[in-house]
VOKE-687458 format. One record per residue (C-alpha): residue in three letters; x, y, z. Coordinates in Angstrom, 3 decimals. Layout:
VOKE-687458
NODE  resn        c1        c2        c3
NODE   ALA         X         Y         Z
...
END
This chain:
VOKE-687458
NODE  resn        c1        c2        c3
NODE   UNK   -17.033    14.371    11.746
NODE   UNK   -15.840    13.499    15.567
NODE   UNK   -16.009    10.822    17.748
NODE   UNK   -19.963    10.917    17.598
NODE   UNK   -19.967     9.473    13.977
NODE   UNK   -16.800     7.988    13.372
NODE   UNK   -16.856     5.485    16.884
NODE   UNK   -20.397     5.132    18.124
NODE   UNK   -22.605     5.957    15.219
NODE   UNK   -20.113     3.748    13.141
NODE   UNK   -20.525     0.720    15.711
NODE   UNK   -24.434     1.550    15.309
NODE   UNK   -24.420     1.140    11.882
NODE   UNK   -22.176    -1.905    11.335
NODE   UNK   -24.290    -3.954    14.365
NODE   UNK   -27.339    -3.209    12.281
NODE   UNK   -25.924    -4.294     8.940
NODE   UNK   -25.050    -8.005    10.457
NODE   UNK   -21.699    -7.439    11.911
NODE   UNK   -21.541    -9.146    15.855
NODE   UNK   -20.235    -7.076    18.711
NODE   UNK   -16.380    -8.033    18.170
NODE   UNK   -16.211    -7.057    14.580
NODE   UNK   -18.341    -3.844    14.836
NODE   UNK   -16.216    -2.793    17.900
NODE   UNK   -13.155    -3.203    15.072
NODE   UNK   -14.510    -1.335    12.371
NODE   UNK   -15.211     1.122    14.747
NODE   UNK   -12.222     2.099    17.025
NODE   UNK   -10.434     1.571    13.189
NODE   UNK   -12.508     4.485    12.080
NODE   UNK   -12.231     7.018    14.743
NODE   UNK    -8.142     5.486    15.459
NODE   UNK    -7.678     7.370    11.875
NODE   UNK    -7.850    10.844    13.568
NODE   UNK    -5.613     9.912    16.459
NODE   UNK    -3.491     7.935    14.450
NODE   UNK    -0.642    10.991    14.375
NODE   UNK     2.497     9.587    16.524
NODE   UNK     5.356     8.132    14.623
NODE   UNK     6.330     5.412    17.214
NODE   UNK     9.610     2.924    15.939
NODE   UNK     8.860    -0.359    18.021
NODE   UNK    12.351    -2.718    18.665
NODE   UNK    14.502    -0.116    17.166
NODE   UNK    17.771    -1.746    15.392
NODE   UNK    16.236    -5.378    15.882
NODE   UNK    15.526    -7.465    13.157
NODE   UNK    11.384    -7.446    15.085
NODE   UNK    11.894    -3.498    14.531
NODE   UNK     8.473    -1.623    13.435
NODE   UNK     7.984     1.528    12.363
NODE   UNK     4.052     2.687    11.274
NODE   UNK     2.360     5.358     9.286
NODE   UNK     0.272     8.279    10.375
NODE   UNK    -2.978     8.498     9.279
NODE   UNK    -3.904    12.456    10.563
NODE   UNK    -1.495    15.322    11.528
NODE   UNK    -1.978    18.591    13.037
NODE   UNK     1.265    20.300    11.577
NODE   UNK     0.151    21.894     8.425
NODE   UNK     3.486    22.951     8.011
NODE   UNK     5.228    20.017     6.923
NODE   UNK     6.255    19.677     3.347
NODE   UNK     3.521    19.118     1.185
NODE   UNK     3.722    15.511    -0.091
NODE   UNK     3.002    14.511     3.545
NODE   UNK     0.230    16.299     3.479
NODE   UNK    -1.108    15.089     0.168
NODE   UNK    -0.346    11.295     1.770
NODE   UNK    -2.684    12.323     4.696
NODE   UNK    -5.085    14.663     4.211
NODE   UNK    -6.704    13.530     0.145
NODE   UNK    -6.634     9.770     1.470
NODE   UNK    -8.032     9.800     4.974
NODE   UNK   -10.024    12.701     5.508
NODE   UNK   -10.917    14.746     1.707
NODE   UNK   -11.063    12.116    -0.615
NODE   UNK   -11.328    14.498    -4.013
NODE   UNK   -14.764    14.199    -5.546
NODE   UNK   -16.420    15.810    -8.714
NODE   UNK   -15.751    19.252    -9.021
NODE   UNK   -18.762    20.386   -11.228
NODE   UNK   -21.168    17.964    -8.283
NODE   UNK   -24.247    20.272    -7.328
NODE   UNK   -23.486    20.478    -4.222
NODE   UNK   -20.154    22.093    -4.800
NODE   UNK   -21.775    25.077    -6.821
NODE   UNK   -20.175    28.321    -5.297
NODE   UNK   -21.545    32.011    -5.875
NODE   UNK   -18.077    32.764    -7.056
NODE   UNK   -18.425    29.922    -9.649
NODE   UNK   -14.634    28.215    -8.485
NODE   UNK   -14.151    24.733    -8.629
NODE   UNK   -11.032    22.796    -8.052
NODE   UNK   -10.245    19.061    -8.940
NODE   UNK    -9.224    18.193    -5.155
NODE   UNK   -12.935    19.488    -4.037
NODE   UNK   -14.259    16.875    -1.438
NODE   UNK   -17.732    15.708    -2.564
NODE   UNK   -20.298    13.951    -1.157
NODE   UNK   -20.056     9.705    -2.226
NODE   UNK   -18.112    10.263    -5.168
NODE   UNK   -16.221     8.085    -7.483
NODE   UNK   -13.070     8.115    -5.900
NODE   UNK   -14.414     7.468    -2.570
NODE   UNK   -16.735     4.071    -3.806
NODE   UNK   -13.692     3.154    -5.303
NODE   UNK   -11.653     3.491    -2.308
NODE   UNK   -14.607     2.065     0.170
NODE   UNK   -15.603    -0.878    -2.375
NODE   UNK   -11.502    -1.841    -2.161
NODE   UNK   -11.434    -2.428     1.425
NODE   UNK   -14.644    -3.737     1.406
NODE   UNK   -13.843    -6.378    -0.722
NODE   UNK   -10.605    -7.031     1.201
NODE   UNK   -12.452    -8.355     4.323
NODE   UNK   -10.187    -6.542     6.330
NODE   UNK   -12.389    -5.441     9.548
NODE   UNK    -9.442    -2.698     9.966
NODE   UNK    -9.283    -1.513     6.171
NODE   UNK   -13.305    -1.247     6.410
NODE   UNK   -13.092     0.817     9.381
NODE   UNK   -10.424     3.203     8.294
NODE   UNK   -12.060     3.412     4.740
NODE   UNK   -15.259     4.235     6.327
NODE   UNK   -13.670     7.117     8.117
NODE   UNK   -12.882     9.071     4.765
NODE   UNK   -16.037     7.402     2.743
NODE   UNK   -18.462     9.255     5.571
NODE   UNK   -15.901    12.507     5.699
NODE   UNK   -17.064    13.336     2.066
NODE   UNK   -20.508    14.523     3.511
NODE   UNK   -18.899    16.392     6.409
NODE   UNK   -16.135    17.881     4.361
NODE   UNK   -17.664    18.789     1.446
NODE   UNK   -16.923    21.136    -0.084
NODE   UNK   -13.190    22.029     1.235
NODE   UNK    -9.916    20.383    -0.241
NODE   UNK    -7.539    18.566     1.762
NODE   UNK    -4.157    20.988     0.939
NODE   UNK    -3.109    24.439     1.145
NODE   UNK    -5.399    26.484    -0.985
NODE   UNK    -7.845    29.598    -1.096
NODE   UNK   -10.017    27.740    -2.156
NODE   UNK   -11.103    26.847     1.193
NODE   UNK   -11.626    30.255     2.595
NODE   UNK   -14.340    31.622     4.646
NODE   UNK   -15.850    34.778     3.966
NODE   UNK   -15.478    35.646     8.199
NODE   UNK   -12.733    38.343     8.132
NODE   UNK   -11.793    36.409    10.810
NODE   UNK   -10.368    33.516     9.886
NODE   UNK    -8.100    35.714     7.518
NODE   UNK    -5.528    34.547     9.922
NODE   UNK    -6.169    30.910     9.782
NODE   UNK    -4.291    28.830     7.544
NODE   UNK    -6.544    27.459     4.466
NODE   UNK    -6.344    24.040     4.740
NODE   UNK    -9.140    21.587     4.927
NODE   UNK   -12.027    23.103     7.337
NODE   UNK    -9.724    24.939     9.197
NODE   UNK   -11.796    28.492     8.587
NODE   UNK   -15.063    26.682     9.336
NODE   UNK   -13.621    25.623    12.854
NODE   UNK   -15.762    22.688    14.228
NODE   UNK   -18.870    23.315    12.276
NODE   UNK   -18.920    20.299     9.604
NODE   UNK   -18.197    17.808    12.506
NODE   UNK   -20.994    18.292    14.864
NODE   UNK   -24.490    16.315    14.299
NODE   UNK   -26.637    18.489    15.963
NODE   UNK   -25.371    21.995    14.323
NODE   UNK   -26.980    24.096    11.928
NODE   UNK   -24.507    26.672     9.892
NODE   UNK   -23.839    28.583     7.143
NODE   UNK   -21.515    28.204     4.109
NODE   UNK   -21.528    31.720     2.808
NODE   UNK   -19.216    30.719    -0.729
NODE   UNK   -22.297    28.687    -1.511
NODE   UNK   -25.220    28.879    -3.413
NODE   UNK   -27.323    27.206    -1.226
NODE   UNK   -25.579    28.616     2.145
NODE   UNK   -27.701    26.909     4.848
NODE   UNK   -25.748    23.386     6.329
NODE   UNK   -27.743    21.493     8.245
NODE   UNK   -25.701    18.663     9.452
NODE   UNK   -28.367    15.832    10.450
NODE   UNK   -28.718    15.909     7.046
NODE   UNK   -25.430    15.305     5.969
NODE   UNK   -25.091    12.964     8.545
NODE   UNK   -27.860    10.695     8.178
NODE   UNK   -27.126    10.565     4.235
NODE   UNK   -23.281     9.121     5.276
NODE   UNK   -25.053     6.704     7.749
NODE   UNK   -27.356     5.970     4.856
NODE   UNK   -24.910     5.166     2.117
NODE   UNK   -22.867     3.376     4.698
NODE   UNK   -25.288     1.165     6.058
NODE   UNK   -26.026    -0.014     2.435
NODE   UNK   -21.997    -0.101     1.787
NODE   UNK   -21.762    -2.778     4.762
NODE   UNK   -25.378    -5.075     3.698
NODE   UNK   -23.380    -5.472     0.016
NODE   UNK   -21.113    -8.040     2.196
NODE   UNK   -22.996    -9.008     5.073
NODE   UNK   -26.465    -9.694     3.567
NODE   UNK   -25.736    -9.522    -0.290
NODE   UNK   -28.744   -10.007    -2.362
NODE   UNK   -31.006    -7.748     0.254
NODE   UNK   -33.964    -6.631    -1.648
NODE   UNK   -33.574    -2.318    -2.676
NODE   UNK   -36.696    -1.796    -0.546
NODE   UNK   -35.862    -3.720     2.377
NODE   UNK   -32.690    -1.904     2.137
NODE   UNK   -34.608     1.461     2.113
NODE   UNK   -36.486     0.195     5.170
NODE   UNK   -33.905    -0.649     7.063
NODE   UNK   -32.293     2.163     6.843
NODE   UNK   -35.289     4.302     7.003
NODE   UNK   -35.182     2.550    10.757
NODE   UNK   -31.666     3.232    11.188
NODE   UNK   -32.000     6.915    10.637
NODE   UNK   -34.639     7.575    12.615
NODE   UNK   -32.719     5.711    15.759
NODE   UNK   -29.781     7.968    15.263
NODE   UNK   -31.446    10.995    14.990
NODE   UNK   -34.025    10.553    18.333
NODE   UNK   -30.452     9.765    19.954
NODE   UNK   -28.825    12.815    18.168
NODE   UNK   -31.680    15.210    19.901
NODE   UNK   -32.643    18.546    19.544
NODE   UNK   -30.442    21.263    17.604
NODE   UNK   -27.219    21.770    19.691
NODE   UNK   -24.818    24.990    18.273
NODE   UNK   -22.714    24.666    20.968
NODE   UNK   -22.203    21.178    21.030
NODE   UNK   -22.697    21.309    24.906
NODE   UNK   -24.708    18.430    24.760
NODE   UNK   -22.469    15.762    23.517
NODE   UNK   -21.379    13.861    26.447
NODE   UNK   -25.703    13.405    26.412
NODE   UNK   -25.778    12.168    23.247
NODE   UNK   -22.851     9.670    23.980
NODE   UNK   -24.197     8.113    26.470
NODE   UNK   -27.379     7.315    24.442
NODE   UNK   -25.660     6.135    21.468
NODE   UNK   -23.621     3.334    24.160
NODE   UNK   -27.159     2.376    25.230
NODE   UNK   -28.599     1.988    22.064
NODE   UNK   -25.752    -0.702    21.332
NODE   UNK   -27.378    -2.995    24.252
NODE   UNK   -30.786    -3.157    22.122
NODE   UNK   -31.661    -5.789    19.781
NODE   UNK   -30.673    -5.079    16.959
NODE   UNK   -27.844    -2.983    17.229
NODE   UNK   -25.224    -5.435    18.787
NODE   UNK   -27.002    -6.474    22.503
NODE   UNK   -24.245    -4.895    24.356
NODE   UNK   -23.759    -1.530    25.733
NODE   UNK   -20.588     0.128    23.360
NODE   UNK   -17.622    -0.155    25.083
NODE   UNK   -16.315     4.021    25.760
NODE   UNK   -13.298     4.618    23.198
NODE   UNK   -10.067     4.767    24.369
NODE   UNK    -7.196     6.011    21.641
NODE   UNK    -4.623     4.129    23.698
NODE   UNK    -5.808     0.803    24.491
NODE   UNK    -4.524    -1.138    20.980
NODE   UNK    -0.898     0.539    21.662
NODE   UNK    -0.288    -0.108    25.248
NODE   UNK    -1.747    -3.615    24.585
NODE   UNK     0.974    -4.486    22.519
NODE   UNK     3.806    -2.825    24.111
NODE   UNK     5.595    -3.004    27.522
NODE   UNK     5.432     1.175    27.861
NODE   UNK     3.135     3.245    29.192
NODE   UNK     1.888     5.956    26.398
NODE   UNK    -1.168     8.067    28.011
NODE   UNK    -0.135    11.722    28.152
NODE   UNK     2.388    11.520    25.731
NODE   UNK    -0.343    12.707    22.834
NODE   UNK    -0.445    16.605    23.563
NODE   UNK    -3.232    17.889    20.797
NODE   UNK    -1.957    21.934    21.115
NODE   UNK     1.667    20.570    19.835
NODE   UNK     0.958    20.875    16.498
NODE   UNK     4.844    18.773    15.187
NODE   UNK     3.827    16.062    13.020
NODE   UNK     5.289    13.204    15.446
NODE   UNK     5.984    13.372    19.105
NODE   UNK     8.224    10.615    18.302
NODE   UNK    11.644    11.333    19.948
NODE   UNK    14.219     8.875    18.713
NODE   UNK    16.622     9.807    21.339
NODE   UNK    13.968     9.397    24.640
NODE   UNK    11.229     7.321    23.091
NODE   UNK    12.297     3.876    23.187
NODE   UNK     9.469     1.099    22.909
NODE   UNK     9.377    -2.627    23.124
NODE   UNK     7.187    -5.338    22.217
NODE   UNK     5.243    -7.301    24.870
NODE   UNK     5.141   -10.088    22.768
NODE   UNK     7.442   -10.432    19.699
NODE   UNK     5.827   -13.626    19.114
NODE   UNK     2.407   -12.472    18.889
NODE   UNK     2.425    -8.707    18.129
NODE   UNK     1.405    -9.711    14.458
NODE   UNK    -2.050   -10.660    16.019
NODE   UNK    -2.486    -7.491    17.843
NODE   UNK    -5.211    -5.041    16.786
NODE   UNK    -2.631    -1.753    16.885
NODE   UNK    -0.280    -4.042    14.351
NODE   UNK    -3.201    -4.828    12.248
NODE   UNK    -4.292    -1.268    12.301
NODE   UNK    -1.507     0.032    10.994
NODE   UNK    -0.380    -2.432     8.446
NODE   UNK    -3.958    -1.786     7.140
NODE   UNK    -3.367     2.210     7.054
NODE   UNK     0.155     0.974     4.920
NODE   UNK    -2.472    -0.663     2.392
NODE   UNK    -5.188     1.858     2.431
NODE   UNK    -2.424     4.659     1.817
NODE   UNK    -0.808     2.949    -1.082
NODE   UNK    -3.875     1.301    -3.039
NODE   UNK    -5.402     4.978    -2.337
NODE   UNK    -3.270     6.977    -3.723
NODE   UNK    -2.940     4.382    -6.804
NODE   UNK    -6.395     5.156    -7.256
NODE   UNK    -6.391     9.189    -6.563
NODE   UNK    -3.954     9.055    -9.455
NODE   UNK    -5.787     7.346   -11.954
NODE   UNK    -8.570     9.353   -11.372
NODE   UNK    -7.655    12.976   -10.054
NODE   UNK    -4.405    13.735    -9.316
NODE   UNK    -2.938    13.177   -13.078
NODE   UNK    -5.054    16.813   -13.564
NODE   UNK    -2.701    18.230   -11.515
NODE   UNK     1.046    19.426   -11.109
NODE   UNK     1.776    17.897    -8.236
NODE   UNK     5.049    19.849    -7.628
NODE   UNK     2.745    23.214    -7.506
NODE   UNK     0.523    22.567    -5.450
END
């Protein structure tokens, strides 16, 4: 998923499950801030206030591989069930890293954050909780297993949904997974199931007790809001600036927050919180895991009284927590399967 679902579809959904404008704006920018989230930056460096956060999403595949089982399993493939319907391939593989659609591992993960209370742990554990419908299917690491029958892609590196491009990420597309048994994608489906499951996630804390069927109702309503703003079939995606706009108008009906959704902007929580300027620095064809240059990058704290408070600090000590009590549960569950140190 993109910016469609994890920012404005995400606001959507929280505003209709009870959150107010502030804390759905939150969960949010949280969720989508988890794929632009890939910038080392070391705040106050050699101060006793010095800072230094966590990525949450990298573009350099290259990197040794424990970063990318910190990154990739946690935030955007959370490993499901292997033997899951859904994953059934027509070469009969399975593998135990196979992102599936609301599995175990990713209630567990979701439910954790949930419980915290954390507006920014709920947002970045939404991210990878709605990510197992969109990335079913493919694992998030180096493997085969994730390779598209297109002689084409033979040159594309298999990890994640590289070989399937953009195709699991737009709303409106219709596609075909050829290693499957059941080969036709069509990704309002997927999509409305995550905003489904969601929806219900976020009423278990902000209307507990709710009746099943007014649940189902509500959500029945939900879905068919999203999906008259979603539009007709779109296999180009040309139409997505279209659908943006709708889904920020949506937000000023009742309902669904009474204010238009303010646009996403990946810088605003950083240069709120530090004296420097950082818009142009994030180049997305430079594929190094950090831009971060020790030597030229220097950054300062507007406030060292009050950065604590800021959303960009909260952000990222909440990625710090999600990482760790993630991975705590990934290895209970999943990755004591493997051999880590060949994968």
């Amino acid at each position: 998923m993109d910016i469609e679902f994890h920012y404005y579809m995400t606001y959507l959904i929280s505003a209709k499950a009870g959150f107010d404008a502030n804390e759905s704006t939150i969960i949010a920018h949280s969720s989508q801030y988890v794929d632009d989230n890939d910038i080392i930056f070391e705040i106050d460096k050699g101060k006793a206030s010095a800072y230094r956060n966590y990525i949450s999403q990298t573009m350099n595949i290259l990197k040794p591989k424990p970063n990318l089982l910190r990154i990739y399993p946690i935030f955007h493939f959370i490993p499901g069930d292997p033997l899951a319907e859904t994953a059934l391939r027509k070469d009969g593989k399975m593998h135990w890293l196979n992102t599936t659609p609301n599995s175990s591992n990713a209630n567990a993960i979701i439910d954790l954050a949930l419980a915290s209370g954390n507006l920014y742990r709920i947002g970045i554990a939404s991210h990878s909780y709605v990510d197992t419908w969109a990335h079913q299917n493919f694992v998030g690491y180096f493997d085969e297993f994730n390779a598209m029958s297109d002689p084409l892609s033979a040159a594309i590196p298999n990890i994640g949904h590289a070989d399937a491009k953009h195709n699991p990420d737009w709303p409106a597309l219709v596609w075909q997974d050829k290693r499957l048994l059941t080969d036709r994608v069509d990704n309002n489906e997927r999509f409305m199931a995550a905003a489904e499951h969601l929806f219900a996630k976020y009423l278990s804390i902000t209307k507990p007790g709710m009746k099943k069927a007014e649940i189902t109702k509500q959500a029945k309503e939900l879905k068919k809001d999203l999906l008259r703003e979603i539009g007709e079939r779109d296999q180009s995606n040309d139409f997505k600036q279209e659908r943006i706009a709708r889904y920020k108008l949506l937000g000023a009906n009742s309902g669904y927050g009474d204010q238009e959704i303010t646009k996403y902007d990946e810088s605003d929580w950083f240069e709120a919180v530090v004296n420097e300027k950082v818009r142009g620095i994030r180049d997305k064809s430079d594929s190094s895991l950090s831009r971060w240059d020790p030597f030229t990058d220097i950054y300062t704290w507007k406030n060292k009284s009050k950065y604590k408070q800021s959303d960009w600090y909260r952000f990222q000590q909440a990625v710090k927590i999600h990482q760790d009590e993630s991975w705590d549960i990934l290895q209970k569950n999943t990755f004591h399967k493997l051999d880590l140190r060949e994968l």
